[in-house]
Backbone as CSV, one residue per row, in Angstrom:
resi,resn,N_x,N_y,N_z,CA_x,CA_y,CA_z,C_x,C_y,C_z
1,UNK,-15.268,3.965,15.769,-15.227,2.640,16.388,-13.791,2.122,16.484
2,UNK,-13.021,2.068,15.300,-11.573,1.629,15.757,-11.067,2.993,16.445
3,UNK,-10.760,3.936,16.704,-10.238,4.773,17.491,-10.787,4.335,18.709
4,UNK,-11.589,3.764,18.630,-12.151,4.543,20.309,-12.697,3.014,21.197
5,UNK,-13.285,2.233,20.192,-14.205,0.855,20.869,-13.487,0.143,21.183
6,UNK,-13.413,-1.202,22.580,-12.599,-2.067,22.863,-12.572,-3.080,22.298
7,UNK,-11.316,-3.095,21.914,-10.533,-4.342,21.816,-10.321,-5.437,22.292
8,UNK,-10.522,-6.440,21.230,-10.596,-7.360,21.291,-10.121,-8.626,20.959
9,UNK,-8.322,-9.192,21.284,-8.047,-10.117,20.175,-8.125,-11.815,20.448
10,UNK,-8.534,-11.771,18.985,-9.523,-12.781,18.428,-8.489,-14.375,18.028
11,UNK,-7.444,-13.506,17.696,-6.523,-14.801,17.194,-4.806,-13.886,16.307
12,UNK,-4.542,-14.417,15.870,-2.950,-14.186,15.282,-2.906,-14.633,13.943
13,UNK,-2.233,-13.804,12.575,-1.979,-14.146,11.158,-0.485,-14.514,11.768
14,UNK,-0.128,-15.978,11.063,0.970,-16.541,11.768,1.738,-15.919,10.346
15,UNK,1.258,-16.491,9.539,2.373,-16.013,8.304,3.048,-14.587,7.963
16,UNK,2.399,-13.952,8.891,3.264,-12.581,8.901,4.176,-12.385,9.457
17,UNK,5.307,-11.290,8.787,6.782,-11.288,9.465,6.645,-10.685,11.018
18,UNK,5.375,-9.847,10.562,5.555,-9.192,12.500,3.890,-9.150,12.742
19,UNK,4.137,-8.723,14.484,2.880,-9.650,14.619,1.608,-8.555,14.116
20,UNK,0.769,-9.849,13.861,-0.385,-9.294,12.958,-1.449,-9.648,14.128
21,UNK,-2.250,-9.375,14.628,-3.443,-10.110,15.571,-4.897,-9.443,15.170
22,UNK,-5.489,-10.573,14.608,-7.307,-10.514,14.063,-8.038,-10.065,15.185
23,UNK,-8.693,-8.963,15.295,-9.371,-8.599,16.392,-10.754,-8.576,16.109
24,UNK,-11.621,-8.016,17.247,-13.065,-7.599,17.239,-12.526,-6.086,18.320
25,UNK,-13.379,-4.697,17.236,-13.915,-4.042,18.007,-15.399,-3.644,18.149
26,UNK,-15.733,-2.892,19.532,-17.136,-3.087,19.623,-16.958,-1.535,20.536
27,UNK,-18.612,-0.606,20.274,-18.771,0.432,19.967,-20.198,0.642,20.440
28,UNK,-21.018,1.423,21.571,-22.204,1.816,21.151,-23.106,0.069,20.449
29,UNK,-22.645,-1.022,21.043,-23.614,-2.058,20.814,-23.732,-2.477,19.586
30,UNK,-22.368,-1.908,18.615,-22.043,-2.407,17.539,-20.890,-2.797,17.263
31,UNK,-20.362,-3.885,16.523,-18.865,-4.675,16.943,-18.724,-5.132,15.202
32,UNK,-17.281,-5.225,15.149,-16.655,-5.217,13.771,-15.066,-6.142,13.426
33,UNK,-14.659,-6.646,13.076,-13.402,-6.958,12.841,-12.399,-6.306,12.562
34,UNK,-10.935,-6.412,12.613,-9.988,-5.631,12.707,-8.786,-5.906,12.756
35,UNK,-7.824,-5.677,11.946,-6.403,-6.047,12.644,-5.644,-5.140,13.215
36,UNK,-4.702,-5.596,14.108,-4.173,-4.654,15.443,-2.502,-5.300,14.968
37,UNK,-1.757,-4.620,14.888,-0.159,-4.298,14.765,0.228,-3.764,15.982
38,UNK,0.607,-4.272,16.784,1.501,-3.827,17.744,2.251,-3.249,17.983
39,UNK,3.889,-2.133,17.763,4.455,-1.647,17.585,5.884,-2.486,18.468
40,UNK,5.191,-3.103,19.075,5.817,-3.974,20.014,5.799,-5.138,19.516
41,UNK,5.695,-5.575,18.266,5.718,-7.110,17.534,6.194,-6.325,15.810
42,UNK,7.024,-5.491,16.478,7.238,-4.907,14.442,9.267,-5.489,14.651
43,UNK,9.390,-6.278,13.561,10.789,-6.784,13.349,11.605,-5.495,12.586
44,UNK,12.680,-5.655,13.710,13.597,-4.419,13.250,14.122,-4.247,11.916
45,UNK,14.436,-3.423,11.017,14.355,-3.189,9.687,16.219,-2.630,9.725
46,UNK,16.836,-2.919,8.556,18.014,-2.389,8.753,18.006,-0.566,7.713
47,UNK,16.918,-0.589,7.156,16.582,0.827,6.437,15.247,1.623,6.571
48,UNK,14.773,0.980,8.091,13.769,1.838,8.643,14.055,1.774,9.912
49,UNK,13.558,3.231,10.468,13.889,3.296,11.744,12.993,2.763,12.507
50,UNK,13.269,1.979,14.309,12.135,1.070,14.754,11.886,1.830,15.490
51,UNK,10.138,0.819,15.189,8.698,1.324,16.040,8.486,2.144,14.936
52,UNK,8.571,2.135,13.945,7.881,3.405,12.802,6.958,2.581,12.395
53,UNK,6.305,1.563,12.052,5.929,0.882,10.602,4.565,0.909,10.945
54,UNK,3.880,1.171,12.596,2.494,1.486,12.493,2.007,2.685,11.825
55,UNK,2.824,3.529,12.460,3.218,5.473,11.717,3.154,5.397,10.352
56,UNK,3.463,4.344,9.618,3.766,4.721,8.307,2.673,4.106,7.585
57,UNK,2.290,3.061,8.269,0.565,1.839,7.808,-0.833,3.577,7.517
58,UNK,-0.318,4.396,8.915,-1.561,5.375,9.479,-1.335,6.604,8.078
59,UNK,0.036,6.814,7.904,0.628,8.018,6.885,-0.161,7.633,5.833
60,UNK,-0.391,5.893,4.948,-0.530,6.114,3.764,-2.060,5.995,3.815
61,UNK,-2.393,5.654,4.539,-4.161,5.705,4.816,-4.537,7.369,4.848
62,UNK,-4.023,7.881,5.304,-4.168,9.499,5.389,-3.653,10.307,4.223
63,UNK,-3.181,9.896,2.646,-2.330,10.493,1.458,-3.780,9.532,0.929
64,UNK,-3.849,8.045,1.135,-5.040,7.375,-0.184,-6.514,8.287,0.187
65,UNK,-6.616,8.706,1.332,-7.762,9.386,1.479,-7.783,11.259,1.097
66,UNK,-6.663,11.497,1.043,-6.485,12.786,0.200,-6.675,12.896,-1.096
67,UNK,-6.539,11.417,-1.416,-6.646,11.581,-3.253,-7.578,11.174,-3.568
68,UNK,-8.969,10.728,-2.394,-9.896,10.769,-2.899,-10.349,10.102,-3.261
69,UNK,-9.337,8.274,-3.462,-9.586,6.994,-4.160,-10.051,5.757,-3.418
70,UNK,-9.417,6.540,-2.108,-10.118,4.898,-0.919,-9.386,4.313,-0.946
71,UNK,-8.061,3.356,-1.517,-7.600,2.349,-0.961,-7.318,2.050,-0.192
72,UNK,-6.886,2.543,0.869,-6.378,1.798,2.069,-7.485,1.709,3.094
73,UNK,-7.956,0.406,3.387,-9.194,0.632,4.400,-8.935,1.480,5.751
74,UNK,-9.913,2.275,6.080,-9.545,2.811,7.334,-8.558,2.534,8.574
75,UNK,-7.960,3.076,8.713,-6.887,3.075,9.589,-6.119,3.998,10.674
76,UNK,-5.934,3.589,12.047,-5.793,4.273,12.931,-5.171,3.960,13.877
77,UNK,-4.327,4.640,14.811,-2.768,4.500,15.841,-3.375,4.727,16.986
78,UNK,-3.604,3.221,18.385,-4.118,3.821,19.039,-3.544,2.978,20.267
79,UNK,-3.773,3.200,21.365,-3.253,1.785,22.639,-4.123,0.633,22.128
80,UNK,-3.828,-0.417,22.116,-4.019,-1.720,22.490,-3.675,-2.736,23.741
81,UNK,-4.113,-3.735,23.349,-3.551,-5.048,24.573,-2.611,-4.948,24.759
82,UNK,-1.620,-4.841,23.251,-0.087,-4.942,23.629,0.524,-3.711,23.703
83,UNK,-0.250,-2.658,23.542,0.666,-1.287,23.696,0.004,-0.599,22.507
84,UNK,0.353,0.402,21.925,0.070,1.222,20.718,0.478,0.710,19.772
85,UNK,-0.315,0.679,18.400,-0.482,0.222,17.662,-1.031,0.331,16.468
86,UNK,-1.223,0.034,15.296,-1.924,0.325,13.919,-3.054,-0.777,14.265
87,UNK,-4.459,0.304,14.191,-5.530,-0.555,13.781,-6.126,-0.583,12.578
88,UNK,-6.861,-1.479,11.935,-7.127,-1.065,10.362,-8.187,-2.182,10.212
89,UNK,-9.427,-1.686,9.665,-10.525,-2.191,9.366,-10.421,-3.634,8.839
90,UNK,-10.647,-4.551,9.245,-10.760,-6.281,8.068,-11.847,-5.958,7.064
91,UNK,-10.920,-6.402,5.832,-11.603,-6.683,4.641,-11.699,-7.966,4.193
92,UNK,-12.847,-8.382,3.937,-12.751,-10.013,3.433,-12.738,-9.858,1.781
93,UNK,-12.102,-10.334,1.584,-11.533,-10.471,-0.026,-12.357,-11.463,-0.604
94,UNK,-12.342,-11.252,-2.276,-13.301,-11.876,-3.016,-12.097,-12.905,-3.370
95,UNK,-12.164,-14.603,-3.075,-11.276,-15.045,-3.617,-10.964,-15.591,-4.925
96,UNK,-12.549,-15.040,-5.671,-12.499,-15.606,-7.500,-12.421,-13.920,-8.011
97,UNK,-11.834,-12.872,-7.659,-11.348,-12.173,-8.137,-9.696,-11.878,-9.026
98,UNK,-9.516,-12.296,-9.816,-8.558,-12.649,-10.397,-7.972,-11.168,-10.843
99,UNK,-6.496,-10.824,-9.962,-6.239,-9.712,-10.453,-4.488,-9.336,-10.761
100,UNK,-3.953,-11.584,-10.588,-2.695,-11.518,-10.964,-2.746,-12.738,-11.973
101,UNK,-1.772,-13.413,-12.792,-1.801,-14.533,-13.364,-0.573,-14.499,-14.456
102,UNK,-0.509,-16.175,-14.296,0.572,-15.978,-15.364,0.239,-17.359,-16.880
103,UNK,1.069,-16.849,-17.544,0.825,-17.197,-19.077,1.600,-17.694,-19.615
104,UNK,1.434,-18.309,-20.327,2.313,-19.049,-21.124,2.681,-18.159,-22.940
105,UNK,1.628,-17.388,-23.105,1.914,-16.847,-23.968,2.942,-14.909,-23.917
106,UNK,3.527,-14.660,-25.445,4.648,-14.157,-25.058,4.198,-12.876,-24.473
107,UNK,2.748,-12.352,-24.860,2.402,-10.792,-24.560,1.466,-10.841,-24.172
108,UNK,1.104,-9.932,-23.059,-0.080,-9.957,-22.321,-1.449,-9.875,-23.267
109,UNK,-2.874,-10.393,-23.220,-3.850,-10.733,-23.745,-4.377,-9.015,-23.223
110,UNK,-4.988,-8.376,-24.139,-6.104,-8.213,-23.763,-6.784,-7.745,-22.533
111,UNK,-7.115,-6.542,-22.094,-7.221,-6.584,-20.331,-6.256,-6.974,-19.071
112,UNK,-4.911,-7.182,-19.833,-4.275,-7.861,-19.213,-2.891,-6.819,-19.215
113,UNK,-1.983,-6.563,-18.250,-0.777,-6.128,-18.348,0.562,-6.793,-18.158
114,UNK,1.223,-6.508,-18.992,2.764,-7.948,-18.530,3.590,-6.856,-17.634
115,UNK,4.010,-7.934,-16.330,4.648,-7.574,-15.301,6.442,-7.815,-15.531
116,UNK,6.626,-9.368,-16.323,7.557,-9.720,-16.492,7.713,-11.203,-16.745
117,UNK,9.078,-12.177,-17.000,8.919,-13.319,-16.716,9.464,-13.584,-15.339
118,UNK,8.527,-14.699,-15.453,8.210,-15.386,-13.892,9.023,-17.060,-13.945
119,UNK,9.772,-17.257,-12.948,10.566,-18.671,-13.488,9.093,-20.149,-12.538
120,UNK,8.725,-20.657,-13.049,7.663,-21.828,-12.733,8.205,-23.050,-12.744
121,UNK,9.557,-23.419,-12.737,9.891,-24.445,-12.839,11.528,-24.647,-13.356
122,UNK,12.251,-25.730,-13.048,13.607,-26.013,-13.169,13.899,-25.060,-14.607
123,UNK,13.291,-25.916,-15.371,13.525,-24.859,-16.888,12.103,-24.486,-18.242
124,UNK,11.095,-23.751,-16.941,10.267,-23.221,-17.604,10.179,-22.075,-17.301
125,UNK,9.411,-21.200,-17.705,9.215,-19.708,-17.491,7.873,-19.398,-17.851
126,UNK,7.252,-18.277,-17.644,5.663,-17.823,-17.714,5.644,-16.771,-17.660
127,UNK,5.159,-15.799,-18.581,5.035,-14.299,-17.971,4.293,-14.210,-17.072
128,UNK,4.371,-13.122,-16.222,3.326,-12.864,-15.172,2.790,-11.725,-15.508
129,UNK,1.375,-11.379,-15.474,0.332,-10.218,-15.695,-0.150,-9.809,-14.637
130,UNK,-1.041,-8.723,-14.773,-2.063,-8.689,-13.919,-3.224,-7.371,-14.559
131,UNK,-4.149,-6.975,-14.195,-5.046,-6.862,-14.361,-5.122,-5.187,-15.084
132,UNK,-5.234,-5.249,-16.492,-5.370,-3.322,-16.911,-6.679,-3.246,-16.254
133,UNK,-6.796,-2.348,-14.539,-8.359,-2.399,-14.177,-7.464,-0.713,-13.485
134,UNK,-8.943,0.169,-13.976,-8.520,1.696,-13.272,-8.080,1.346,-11.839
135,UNK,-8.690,0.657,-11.114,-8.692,0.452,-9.512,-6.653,0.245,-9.343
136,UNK,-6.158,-0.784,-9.893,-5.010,-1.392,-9.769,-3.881,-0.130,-10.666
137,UNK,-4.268,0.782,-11.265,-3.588,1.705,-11.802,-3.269,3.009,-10.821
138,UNK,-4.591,3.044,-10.102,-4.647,4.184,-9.064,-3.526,3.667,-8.168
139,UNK,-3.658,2.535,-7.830,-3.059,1.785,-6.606,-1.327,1.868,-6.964
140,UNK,-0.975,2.028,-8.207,0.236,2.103,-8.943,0.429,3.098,-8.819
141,UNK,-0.110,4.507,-8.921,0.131,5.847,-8.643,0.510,6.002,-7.049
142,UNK,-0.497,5.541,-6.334,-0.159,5.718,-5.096,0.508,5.277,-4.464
143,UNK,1.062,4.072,-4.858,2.512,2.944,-4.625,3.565,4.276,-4.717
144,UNK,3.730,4.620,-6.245,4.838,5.475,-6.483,4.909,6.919,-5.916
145,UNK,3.806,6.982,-5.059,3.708,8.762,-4.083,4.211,8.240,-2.835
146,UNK,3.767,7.159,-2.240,4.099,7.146,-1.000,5.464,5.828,-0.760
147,UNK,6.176,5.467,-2.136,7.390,4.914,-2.141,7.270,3.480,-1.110
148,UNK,5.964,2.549,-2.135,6.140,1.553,-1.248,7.034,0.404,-1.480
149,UNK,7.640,-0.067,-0.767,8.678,-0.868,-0.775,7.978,-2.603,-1.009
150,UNK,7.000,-2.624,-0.955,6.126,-4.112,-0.741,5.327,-4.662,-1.360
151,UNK,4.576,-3.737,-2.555,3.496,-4.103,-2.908,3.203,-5.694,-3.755
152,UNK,3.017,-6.446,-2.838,2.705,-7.666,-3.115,1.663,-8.260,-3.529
153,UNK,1.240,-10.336,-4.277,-0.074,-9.797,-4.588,-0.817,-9.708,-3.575
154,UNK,-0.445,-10.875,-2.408,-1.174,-10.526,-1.175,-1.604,-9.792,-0.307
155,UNK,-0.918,-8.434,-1.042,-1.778,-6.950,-0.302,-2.794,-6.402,-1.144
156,UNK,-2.987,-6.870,-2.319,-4.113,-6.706,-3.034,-5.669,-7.501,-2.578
157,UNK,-6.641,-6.767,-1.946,-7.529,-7.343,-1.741,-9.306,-6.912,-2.046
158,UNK,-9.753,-7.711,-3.228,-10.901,-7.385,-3.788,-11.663,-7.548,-3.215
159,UNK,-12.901,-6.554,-2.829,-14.250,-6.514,-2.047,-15.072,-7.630,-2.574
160,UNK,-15.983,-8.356,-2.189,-17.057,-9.113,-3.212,-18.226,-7.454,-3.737
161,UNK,-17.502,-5.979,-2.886,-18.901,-5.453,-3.648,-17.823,-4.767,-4.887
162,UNK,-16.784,-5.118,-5.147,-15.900,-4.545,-6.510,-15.002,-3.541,-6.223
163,UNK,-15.095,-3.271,-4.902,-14.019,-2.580,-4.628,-12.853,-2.802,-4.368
164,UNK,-11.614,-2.187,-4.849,-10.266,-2.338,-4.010,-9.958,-1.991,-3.602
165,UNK,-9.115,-2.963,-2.244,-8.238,-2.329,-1.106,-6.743,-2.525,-1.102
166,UNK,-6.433,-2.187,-0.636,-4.671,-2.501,-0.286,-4.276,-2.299,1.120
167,UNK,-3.522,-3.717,1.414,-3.359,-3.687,2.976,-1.235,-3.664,3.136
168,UNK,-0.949,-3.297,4.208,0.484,-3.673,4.639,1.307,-2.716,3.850
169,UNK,1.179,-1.402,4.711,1.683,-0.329,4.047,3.055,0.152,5.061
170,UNK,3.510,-1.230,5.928,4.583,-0.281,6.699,5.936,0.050,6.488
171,UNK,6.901,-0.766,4.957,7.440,-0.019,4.430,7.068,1.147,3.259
172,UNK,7.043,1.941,3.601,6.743,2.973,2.922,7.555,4.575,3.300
173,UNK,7.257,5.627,2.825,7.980,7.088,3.096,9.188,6.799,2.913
174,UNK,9.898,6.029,2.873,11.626,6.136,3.087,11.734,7.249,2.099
175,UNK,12.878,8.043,2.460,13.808,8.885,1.569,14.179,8.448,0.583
176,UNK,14.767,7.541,0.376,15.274,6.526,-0.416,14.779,5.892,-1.278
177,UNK,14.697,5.887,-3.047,13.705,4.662,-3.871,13.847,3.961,-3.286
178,UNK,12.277,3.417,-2.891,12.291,1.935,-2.794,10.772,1.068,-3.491
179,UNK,10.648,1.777,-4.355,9.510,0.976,-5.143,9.670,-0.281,-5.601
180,UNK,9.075,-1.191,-4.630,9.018,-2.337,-5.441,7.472,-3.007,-5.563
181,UNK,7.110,-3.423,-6.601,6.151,-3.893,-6.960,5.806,-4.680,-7.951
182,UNK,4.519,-5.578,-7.818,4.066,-6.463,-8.816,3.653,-4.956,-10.298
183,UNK,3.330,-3.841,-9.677,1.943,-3.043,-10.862,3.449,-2.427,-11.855
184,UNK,3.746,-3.224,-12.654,4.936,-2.383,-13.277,4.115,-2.559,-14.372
185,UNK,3.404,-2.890,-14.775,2.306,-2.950,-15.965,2.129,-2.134,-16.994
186,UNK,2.359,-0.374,-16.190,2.196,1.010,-16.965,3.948,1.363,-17.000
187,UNK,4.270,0.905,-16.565,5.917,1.886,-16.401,5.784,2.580,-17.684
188,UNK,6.630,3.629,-17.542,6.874,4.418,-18.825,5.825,5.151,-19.688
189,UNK,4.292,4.783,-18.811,3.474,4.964,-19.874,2.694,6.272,-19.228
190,UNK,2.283,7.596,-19.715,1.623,8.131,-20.047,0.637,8.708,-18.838
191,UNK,0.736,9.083,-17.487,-0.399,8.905,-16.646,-1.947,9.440,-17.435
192,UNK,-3.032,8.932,-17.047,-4.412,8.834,-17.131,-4.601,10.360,-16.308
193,UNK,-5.331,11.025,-17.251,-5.938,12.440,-16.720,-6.520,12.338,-15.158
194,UNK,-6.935,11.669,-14.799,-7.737,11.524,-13.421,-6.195,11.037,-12.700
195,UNK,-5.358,10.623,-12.690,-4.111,10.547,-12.178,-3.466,11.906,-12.074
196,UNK,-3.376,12.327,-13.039,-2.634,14.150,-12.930,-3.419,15.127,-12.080
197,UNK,-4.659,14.916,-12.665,-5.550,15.752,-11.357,-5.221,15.315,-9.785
198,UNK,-5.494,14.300,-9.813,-5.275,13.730,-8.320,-3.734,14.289,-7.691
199,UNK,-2.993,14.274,-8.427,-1.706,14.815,-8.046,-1.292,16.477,-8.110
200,UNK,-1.688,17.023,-8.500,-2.248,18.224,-8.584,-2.742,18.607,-7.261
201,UNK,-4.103,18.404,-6.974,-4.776,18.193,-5.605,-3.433,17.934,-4.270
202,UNK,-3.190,16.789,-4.871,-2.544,16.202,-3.360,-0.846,17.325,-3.381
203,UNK,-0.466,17.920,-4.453,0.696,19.016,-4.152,-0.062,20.038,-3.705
204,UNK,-1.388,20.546,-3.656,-1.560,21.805,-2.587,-1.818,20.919,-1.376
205,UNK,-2.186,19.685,-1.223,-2.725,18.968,-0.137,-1.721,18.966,1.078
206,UNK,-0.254,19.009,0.260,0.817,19.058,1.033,1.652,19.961,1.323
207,UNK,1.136,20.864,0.902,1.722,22.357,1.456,1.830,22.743,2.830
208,UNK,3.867,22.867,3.555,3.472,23.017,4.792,2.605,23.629,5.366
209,UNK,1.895,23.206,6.548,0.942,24.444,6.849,-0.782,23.844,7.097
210,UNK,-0.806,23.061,6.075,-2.043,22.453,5.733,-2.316,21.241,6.688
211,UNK,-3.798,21.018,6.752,-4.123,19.688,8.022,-3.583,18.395,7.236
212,UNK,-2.840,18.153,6.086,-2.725,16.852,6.012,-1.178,17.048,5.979
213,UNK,-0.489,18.044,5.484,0.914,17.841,6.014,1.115,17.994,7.456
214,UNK,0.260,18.610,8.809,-0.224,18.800,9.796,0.111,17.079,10.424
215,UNK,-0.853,16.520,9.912,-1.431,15.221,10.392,0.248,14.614,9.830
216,UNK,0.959,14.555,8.897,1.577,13.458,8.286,3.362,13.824,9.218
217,UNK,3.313,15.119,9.303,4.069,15.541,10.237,3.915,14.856,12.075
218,UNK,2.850,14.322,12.025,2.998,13.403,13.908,3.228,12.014,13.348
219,UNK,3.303,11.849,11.911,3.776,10.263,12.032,4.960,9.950,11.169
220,UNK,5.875,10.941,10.603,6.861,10.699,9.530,7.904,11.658,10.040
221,UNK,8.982,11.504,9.391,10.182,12.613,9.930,9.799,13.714,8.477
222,UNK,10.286,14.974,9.095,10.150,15.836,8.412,11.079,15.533,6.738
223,UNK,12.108,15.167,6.924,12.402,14.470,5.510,11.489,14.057,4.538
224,UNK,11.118,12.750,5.433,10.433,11.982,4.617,8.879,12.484,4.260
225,UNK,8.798,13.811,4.567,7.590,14.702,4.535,7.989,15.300,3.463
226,UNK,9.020,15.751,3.156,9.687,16.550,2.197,9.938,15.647,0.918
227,UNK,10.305,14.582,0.976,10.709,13.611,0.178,9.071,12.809,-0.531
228,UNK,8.470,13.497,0.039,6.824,13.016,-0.433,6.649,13.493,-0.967
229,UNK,6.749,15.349,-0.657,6.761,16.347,-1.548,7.296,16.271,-3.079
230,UNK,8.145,16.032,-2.691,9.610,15.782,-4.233,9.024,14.709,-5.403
231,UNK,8.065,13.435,-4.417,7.990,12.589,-5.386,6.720,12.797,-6.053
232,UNK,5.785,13.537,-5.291,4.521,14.306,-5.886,5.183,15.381,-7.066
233,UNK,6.067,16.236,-7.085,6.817,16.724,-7.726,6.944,16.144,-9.059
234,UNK,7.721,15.451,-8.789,8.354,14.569,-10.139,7.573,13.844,-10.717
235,UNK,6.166,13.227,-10.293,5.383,12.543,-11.017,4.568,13.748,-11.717
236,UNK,4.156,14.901,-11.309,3.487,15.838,-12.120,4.270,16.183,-13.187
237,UNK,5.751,16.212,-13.052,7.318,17.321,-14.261,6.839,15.935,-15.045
238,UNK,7.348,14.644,-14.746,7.209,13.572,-15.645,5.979,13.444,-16.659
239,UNK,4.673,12.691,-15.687,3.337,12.949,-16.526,3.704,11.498,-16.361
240,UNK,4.223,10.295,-16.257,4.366,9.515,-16.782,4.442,7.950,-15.077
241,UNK,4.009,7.293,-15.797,4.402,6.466,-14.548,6.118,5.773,-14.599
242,UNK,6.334,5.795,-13.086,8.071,5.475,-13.016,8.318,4.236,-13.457
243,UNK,9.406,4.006,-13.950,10.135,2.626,-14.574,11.155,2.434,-13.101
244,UNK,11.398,1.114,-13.368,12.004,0.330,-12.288,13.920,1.071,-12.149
245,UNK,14.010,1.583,-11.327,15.505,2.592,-11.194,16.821,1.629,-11.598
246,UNK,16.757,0.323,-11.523,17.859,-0.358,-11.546,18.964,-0.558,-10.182
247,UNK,18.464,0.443,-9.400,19.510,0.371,-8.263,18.894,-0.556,-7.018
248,UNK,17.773,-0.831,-7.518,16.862,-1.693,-6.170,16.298,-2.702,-6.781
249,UNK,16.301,-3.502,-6.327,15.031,-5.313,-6.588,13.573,-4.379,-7.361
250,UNK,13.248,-4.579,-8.654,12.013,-4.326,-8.912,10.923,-4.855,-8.215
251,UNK,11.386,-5.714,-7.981,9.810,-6.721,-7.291,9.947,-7.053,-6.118
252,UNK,9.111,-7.403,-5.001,9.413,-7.672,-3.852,9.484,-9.751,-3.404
253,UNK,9.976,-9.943,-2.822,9.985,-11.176,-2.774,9.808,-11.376,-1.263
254,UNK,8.945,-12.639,-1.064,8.109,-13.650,-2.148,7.298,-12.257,-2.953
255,UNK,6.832,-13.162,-4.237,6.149,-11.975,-4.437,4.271,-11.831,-4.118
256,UNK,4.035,-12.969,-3.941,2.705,-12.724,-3.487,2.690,-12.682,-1.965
């Protein structure tokens, strides 16, 4: 249905840096919601090359579905109204799903992971947490495979049926660290057996040659194909989830 059913747009997310437009597609007498990225409404980047960032939305939807975990809702590069474009399934988010927060006390509670301090005021401070949940750990693994530059809380978005998604994947692949994120929660710590497997998997997954280095090869430069490779690499030699490099902004700002 998004590959193929017409399009339909419905309205515009104004608060986004580039244009975002809420659609309807419809299929065989069945119709769905959707957002449509334009390639032709993507703001030029001074460390990505332009017109990439639909290519790179489609790349990490095609690596979260290799590993088997689902996050990124379906997603797909196709003509639109305004030209070619990233389409990607609407998810309506649970909005009493609580999966960031901050505290007044010095160490995270309980179910809870400390991100860092957070400044709340002229001269107060709060740590900020967020959620020890397997879902948001996976999402931390896969942040650090496909080198996302963004992960904000507002790309975190909880199903009401308990599932998680993650949306706004178009900095991503660079050659270059650029991890920034709220999930620093695990740094340093230990990956979870179902994490090593998964990475395991996804280094034969990417063996030139294969349909998903195949597929990731029409939307990434061969570098940054290689440089995927490397970081699948290094998270298996490590075992461990990455700590913040020091040479880049840990966190992305704003941060939600």
């Amino acid at each position: 249905m998004l590959a193929k059913g017409e399009l339909t747009v419905r309205g515009q997310v104004r608060e986004a840096s580039n244009a975002v437009l809420f659609c309807s597609v419809a299929l065989d007498g069945e119709e769905t919601a959707c957002v449509y990225k334009p390639v032709a409404g993507e703001r030029p980047l001074w460390d990505f090359p332009d017109g990439t960032l639909a290519q790179r939305e489609v790349a990490a939807y095609e690596v979260s579905e290799a590993t088997g975990w689902g996050l990124v809702p379906p997603t797909v590069l196709r003509d639109g109204p305004y030209g070619e474009g990233m389409v990607q399934l609407w998810i309506e988010a649970d909005p009493g799903a609580g999966l960031l927060a901050l505290t007044e006390a010095e160490e995270a509670e309980e179910g809870w992971k400390a991100v860092g301090p957070a400044q709340i005021g002229e001269d107060r401070t709060a740590l900020l947490v967020h959620a020890d949940s397997p879902d948001l750990r996976r999402l931390a693994v896969l942040d650090a495979v496909i080198n996302n530059g963004d992960r904000k809380g507002g790309h975190l978005l909880p199903a009401p049926d308990g599932r998680l998604y993650a949306i706004d994947h178009g900095v991503t692949f660079n050659v270059d660290d650029k991890l920034r994120t709220l999930l620093w929660g695990w740094a340093g710590e230990e990956l979870p057996a179902e994490a090593t497997e998964v990475l395991d998997r996804l280094d034969v997954s990417l063996a030139p040659g294969t349909p998903l280095a195949t597929r990731l090869a029409e939307l990434l430069t061969a570098a940054e194909v290689d440089a995927l490779r490397g970081r699948v690499a290094a998270l298996r030699a490590s075992g461990r989830h990455p700590e913040p490099s020091g040479q880049w902004p840990a966190i992305p700002w704003p941060p939600v």
